[in-house]
C-alpha positions in Angstrom: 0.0 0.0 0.0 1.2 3.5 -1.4 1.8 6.0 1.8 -0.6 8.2 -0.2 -3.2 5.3 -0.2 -2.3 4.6 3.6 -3.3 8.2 4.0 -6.4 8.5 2.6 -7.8 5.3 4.1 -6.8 6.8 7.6 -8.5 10.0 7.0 -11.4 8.2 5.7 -11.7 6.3 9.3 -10.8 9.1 11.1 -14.4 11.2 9.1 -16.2 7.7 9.8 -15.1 8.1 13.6 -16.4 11.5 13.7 -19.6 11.0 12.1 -20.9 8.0 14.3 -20.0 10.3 17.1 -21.6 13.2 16.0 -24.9 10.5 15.2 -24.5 9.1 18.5 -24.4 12.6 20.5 -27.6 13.7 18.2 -29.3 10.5 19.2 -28.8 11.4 22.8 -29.7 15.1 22.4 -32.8 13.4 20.6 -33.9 11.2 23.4 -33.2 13.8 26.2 -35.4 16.5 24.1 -38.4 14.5 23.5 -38.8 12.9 26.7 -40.3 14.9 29.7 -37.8 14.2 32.4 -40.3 12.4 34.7 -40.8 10.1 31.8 -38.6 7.0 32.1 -37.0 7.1 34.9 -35.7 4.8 37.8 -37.0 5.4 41.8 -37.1 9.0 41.1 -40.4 9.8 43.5 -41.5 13.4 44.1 -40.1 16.7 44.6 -40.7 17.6 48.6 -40.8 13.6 49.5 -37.9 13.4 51.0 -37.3 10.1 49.2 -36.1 8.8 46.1 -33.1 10.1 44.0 -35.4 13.5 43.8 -35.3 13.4 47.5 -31.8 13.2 47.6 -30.2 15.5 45.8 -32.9 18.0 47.6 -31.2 16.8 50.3 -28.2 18.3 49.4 -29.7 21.2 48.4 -31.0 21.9 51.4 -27.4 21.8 53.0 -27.4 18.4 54.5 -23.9 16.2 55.3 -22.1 13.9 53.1 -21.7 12.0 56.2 -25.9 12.4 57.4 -26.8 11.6 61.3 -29.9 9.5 59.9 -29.7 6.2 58.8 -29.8 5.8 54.8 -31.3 2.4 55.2 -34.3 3.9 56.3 -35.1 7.0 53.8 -35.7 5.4 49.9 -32.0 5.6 47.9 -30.0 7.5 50.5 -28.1 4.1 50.9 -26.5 5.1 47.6 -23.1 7.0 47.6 -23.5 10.5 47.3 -21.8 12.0 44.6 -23.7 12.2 42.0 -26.4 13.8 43.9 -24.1 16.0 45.2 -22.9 17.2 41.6 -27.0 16.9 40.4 -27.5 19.2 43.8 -24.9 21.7 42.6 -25.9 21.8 39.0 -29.6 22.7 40.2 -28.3 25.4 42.6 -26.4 27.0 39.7 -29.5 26.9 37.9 -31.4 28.7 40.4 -29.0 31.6 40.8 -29.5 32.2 37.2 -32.8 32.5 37.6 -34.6 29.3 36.3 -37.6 27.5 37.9 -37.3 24.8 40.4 -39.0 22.3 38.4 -37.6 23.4 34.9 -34.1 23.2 36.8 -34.7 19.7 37.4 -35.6 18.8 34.1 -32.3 20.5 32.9 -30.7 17.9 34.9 -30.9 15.5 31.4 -28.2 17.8 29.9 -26.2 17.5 32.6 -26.9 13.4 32.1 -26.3 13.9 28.4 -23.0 15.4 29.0 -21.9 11.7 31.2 -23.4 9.7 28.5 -21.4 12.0 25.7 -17.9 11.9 27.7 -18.6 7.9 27.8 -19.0 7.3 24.6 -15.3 9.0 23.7 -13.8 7.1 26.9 -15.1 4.0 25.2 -13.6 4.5 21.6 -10.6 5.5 23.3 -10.6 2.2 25.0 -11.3 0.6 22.0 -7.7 1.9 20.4 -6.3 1.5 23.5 -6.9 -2.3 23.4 -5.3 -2.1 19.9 -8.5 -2.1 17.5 -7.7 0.1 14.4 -9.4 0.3 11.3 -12.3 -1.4 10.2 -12.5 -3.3 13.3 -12.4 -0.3 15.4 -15.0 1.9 13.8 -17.5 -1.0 13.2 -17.8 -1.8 17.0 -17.6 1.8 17.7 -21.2 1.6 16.5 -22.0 -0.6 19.4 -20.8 2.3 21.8 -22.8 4.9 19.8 -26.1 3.4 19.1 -26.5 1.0 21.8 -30.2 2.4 22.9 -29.2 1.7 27.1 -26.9 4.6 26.4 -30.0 6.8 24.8 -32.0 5.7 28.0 -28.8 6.5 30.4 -28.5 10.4 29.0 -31.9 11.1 29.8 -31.5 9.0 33.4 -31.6 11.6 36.5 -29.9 9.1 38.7 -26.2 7.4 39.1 -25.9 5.1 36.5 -24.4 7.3 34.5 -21.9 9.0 36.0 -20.5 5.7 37.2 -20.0 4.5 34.1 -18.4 7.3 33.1 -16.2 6.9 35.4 -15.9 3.1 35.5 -14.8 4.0 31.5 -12.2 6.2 32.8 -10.6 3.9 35.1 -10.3 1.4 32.6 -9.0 3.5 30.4 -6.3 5.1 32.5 -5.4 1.5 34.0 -4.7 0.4 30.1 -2.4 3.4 29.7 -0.6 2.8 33.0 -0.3 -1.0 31.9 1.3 0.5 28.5 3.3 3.2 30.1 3.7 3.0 33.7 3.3 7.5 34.2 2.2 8.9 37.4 -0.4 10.9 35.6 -2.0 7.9 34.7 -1.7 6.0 38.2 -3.3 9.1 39.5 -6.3 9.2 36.9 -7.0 6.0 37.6 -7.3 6.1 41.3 -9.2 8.9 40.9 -11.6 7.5 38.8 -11.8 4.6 41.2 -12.6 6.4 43.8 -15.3 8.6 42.6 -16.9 5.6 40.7 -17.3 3.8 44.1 -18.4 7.1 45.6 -20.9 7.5 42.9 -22.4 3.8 43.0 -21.0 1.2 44.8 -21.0 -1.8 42.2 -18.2 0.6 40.2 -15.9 -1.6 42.4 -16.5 -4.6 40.2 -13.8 -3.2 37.4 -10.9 -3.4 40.3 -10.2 -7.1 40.3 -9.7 -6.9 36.5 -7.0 -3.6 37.4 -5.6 -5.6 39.8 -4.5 -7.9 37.0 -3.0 -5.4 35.2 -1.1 -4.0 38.0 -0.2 -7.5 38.6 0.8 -8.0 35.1 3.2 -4.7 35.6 4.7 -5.8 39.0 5.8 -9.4 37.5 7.1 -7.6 34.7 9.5 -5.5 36.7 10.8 -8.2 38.9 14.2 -8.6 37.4 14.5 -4.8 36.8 15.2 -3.3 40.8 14.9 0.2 39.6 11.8 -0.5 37.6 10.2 -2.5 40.3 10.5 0.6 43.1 9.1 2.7 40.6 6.3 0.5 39.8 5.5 -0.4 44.0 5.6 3.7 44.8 3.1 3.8 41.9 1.1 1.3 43.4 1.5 2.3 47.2 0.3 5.6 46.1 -3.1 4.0 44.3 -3.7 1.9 47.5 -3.0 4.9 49.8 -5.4 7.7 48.2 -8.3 5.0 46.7 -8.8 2.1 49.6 -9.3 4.9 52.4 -11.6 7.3 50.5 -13.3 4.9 48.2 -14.3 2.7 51.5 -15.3 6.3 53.7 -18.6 6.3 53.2 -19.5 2.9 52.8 -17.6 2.5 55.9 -19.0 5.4 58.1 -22.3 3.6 57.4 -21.6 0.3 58.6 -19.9 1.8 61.6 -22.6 3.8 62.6 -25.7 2.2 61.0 -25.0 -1.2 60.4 -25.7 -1.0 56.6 -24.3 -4.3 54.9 -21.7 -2.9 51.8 -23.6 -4.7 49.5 -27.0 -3.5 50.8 -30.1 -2.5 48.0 -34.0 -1.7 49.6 -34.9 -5.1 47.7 -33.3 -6.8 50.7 -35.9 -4.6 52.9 -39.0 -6.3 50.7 -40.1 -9.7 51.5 -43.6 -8.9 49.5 -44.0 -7.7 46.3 -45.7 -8.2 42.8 -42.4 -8.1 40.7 -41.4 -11.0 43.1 -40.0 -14.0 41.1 -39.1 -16.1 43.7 -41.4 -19.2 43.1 -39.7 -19.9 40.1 -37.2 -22.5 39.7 -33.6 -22.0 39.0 -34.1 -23.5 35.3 -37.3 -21.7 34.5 -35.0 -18.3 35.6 -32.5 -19.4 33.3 -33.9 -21.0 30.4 -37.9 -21.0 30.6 -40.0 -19.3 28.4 -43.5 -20.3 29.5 -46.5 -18.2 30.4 -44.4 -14.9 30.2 -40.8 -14.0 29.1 -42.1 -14.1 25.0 -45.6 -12.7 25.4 -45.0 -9.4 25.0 -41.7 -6.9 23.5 -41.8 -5.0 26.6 -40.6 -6.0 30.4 -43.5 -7.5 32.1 -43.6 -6.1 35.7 -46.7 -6.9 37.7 -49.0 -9.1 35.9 -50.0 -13.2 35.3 -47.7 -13.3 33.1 -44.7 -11.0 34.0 -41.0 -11.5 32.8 -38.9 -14.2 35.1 -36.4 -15.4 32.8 -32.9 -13.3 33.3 -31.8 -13.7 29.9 -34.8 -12.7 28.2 -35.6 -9.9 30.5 -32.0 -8.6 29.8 -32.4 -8.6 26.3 -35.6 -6.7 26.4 -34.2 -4.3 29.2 -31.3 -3.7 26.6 -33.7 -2.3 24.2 -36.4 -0.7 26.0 -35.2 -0.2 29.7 -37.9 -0.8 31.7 -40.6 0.9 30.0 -43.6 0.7 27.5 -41.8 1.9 24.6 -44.2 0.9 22.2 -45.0 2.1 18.8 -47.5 1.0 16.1 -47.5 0.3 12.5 -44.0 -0.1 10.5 -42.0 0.9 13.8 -43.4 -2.0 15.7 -42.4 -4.1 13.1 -39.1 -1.9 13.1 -38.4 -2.6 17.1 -38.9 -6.5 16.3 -36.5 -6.4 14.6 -34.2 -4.7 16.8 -34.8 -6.6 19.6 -34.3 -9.8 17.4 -31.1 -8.6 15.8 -30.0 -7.2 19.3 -30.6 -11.0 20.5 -28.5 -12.2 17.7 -25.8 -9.8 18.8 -25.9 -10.7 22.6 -25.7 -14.7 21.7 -22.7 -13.9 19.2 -21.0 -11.9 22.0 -20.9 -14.5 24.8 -18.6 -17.2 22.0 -16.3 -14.3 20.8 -15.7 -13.4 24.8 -14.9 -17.3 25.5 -12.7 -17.3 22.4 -10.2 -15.3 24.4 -9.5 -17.3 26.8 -8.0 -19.8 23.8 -7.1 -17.4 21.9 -4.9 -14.8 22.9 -1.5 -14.7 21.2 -1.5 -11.4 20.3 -2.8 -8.6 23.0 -2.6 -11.5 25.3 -3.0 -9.2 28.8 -5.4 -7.1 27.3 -7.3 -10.1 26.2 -7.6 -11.4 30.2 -8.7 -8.2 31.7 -11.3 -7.9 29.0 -12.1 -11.5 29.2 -12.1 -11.0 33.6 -14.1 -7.5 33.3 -16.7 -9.8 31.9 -16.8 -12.7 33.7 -16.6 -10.7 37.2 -19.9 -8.4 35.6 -22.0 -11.4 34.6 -21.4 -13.4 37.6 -22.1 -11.1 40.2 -25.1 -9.6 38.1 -26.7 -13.5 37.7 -26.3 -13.3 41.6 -27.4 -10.1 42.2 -30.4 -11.7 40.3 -31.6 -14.2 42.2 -30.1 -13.0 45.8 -33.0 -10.6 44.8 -35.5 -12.3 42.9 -37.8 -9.6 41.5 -38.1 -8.1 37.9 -36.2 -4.7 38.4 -33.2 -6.8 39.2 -32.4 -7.6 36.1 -32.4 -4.4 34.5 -29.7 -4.4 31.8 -28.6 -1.1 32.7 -26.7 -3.3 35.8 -24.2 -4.3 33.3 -24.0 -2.2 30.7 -20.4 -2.3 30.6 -20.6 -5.5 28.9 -21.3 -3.6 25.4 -17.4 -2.7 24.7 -16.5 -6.1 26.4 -18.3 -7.2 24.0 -17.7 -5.0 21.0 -13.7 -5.1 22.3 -14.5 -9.0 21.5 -16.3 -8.4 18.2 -13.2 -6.0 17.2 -10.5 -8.5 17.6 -11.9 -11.3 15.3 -12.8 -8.9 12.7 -9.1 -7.5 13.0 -7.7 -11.6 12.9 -10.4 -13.2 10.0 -10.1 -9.7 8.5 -12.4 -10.1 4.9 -13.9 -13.5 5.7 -17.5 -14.4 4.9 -18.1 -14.3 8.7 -16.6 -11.0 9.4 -18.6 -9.2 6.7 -21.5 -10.9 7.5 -20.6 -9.6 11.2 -20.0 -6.5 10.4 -23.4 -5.9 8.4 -25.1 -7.2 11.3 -23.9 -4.7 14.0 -24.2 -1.8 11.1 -27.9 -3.4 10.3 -28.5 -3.0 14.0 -27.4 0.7 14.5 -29.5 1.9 11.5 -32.5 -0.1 13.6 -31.5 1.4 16.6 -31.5 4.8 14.8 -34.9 4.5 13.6 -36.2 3.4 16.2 -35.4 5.8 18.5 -35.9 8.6 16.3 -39.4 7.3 15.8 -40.5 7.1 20.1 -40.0 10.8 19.9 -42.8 11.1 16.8 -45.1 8.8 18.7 -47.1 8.3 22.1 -45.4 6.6 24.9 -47.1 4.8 27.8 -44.3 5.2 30.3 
C-alpha cells in the first residue's frame, strides 16, 4: 500500500469516527429533548418527599452532610453514595441563581446526564484503540458504543448510572495506559476515577479485580528490573494509599454507625412484592419461556404473566429499559427487529468473549482483563439476580459495561479473519443493527409513549 493510499484510508476512518459520534451525541440530544424528564425514569419519586433520587439531591440542596446523622437504610436511595447527587444538587443550585424555575431546573438535569453519557461514549472509543482495534474493526464496533439504545436511556436517566460509568470508562482506560506506560499521571487518573466511581455507586468496584490484574501484570514484569520494580511499588502504594481509604469512607462510616451491609439495596428490605420471582425454579429463571418471558416486547412487571427469565428480561431491558416503549404500524415491526437482531448480537457476543481465553497470542494481557471485566460483571449480576428475585433486578442497565466487552471481542476477530465471509457478515449485522436502533429511537419521539 502507497503512503498516499495509507493516508487517505486513515482520513477516511478518522471522518467515519467523527460522524458516528456526532450521530450518537444527536441521538442522545434526541432522546433527552423528546422525553419529559419524569418520563422513564428509575425510583425518582416526588419533589418535597424526601425520598427517592429526587429526594436526595434536595437533600443536598437543602445543605445536608455527606456524612448524614440519619440512617440511609431507612429514607428510599440514601443508601446510595452521594456523589452524583451532590454534583445533580450543585448543578440545580447554579441553575437557580441564574434564575430558572425549580421544576424546569430539574428537568435540565438531562443535559447535565447527556453530558456523562457524551464523555462515555469517547472514553469508550478511546478504549477501544487503546486495546489495539484500528481500522475497520475499530470503527464498526464503535457503532455498538454509539447506538446502543441503554446509552439513549442513560443520557436522559436523572440518577447514578451514568456518571458511574463514566467513570468506570475512565478507570479502565487510565489502567490500560498505566499498563502500556507506567506514568504517574495515569496511576493518579486512575485512582481517581476509582474512587469517585465507588463514591458514585458502589458496584463501580466490580472493574478493580480486572485492574488488579493489570497491576499484577506490571509488578511481575519488573521483577528482574530493581529500579523498575521501586518505581512501579511507589506507583502502586500511592493507588492503594489515596483509593482504599476514600473509596471505602462512606461505605464504611455507614456500617460503623448504621450497620448497613456494603452490598445493601431496599430489595433486601422487601419480603412482598408483585415483581417478586421467587417461586420460580432456577431453570425456569435461566432457560424457561412459558407463560411470560415471550408474550410481550416490553418487560412485564406486575402481571400473570410478568418476565422471570434473566436472559430474556435482559435482552428486552437492553432495548427498551424498563418501560412501554411501544409504537404501532411499521415501527413495531421496526423494534422487532431490533430486539431480534440485538438478540443475535448478545448470543454472538458471549462465543467471541470465551474465544479469548483460547485465543490470545497477540494482545494477550489485554485479552484477560477484557475476558475477567466480563466474567466478574455477569457473575455477580446472575447473583445479584436471584439474591433478589424480583423483575427490576435484572435491568440491563446493571451491566452495561458488557457492550465494549463485548464489541472489544467483536473487534479482535474482525481484525484476525479480516475479509472473511463471517466477518462481513458480522459486520453488516452490527451496522444493520445501529440503522434499527437509529430509527427506532428517532421514531419514540414522533409517537405516544405509555411510560
Amino acid at each position: 500500500m502507497s503512503r498516499d493510499t495509507a493516508v487517505k484510508k486513515l482520513k477516511s476512518m478518522e471522518f467515519a469516527v467523527l460522524l458516528i459520534t456526532g450521530a450518537g451525541i444527536v441521538m442522545r440530544l434526541a432522546y433527552v429533548l423528546y422525553t419529559p424528564w419524569f418520563m422513564g425514569q428509575h425510583d425518582l419519586m416526588d419533589m418535597g418527599s424526601g425520598q427517592g433520587h429526587i429526594g436526595y439531591i434536595e437533600y443536598f440542596l437543602n445543605g445536608g452532610s455527606i456524612f448524614h446523622d440519619f440512617n440511609p437504610m431507612e429514607r428510599y436511595q440514601f443508601y446510595h453514595p452521594p456523589l452524583s447527587h451532590l454534583i445533580s444538587a450543585a448543578f440545580i443550585r447554579c441553575n437557580l441563581i441564574l434564575g430558572t424555575a425549580y421544576e424546569q431546573a430539574f428537568e435540565n438535569l438531562q443535559f447535565l446526564m447527556l453530558l456523562y453519557s457524551v464523555i462515555t461514549m469517547v472514553l469508550f472509543y478511546q478504549i477501544f484503540r487503546e486495546l489495539g482495534l484500528r481500522g475497520k474493526a475499530l470503527v464498526t464496533v464503535y457503532l455498538l458504543a454509539a447506538f446502543h439504545p441503554s446509552f439513549y436511556l442513560l443520557s436522559g436517566s436523572i440518577n447514578n448510572d451514568g456518571l458511574c460509568l463514566m467513570f468506570m470508562a475512565g478507570a479502565i482506560l487510565y489502567a490500560l495506559r498505566w499498563h502500556r506506560e507506567q506514568s504517574w499521571k495515569h496511576i493518579l487518573l486512575t485512582a481517581v476515577f476509582v474512587v469517585c466511581g465507588v463514591l458514585t455507586k458502589s458496584n463501580a468496584f466490580l472493574i478493580t479485580p480486572a485492574i488488579a490484574f493489570l497491576f499484577l501484570d506490571v509488578l511481575v514484569r519488573s521483577g528482574k528490573d530493581k529500579t523498575g520494580l521501586k518505581h512501579v511499588i511507589g506507583q502502586l502504594a500511592v493507588f492503594a494509599v489515596i483509593a482504599v481509604p476514600l473509596g471505602m469512607s462512606w461505605s464504611v462510616y455507614n456500617y460503623i454507625r448504621f450497620g448497613m451491609p456494603f452490598d445493601f439495596t431496599p430489595a433486601a428490605l422487601s419480603t412482598a412484592s408483585g415483581q417478586d420471582v421467587s417461586d420460580y425454579s432456577v431453570f425456569q429463571r435461566l432457560f424457561g419461556i412459558k407463560d411470560g418471558p415471550v408474550n410481550q416486547l416490553h418487560v412485564v412487571f406486575r402481571e400473570a404473566f410478568k418476565d422471570y427469565n434473566i436472559g430474556i428480561t435482559l435482552l428486552k431491558t437492553s432495548v427498551f429499559g424498563e418501560y412501554i416503549l411501544m409504537s404501532w404500524g411499521l415501527e413495531y415491526y421496526g423494534l422487532i427487529a431490533l430486539t431480534l437482531v440485538n438478540a443475535l448480537l448478545a448470543f454472538l457476543s458471549v462465543p467471541a468473549l470465551l474465544r479469548i481465553a483460547v485465543n490470545n497470542r497477540e494482545e494477550r494481557t489485554n485479552k484477560i482483563f477484557v475476558l475477567l471485566l466480563y466474567l466478574v460483571n455477569v457473575v455477580m449480576y446472575v447473583k445479584f439476580c436471584f439474591q433478589y428475585p424480583k423483575v427490576c433486578s435484572m435491568d440491563f442497565r446493571y451491566i452495561t459495561l458488557t457492550v465494549i466487552l463485548g464489541g472489544a471481542a467483536f473487534g479482535w476477530y474482525i481484525q484476525e479473519r479480516k475479509n472473511g465471509w463471517d466477518v462481513k457478515a458480522l459486520t453488516v449485522l452490527i451496522v444493520l443493527w445501529s440503522f434499527l436502533s437509529i430509527g427506532c429511537y428517532l421514531g419514540f419521539g414522533l409517537t405516544p409513549r405509555a411510560g
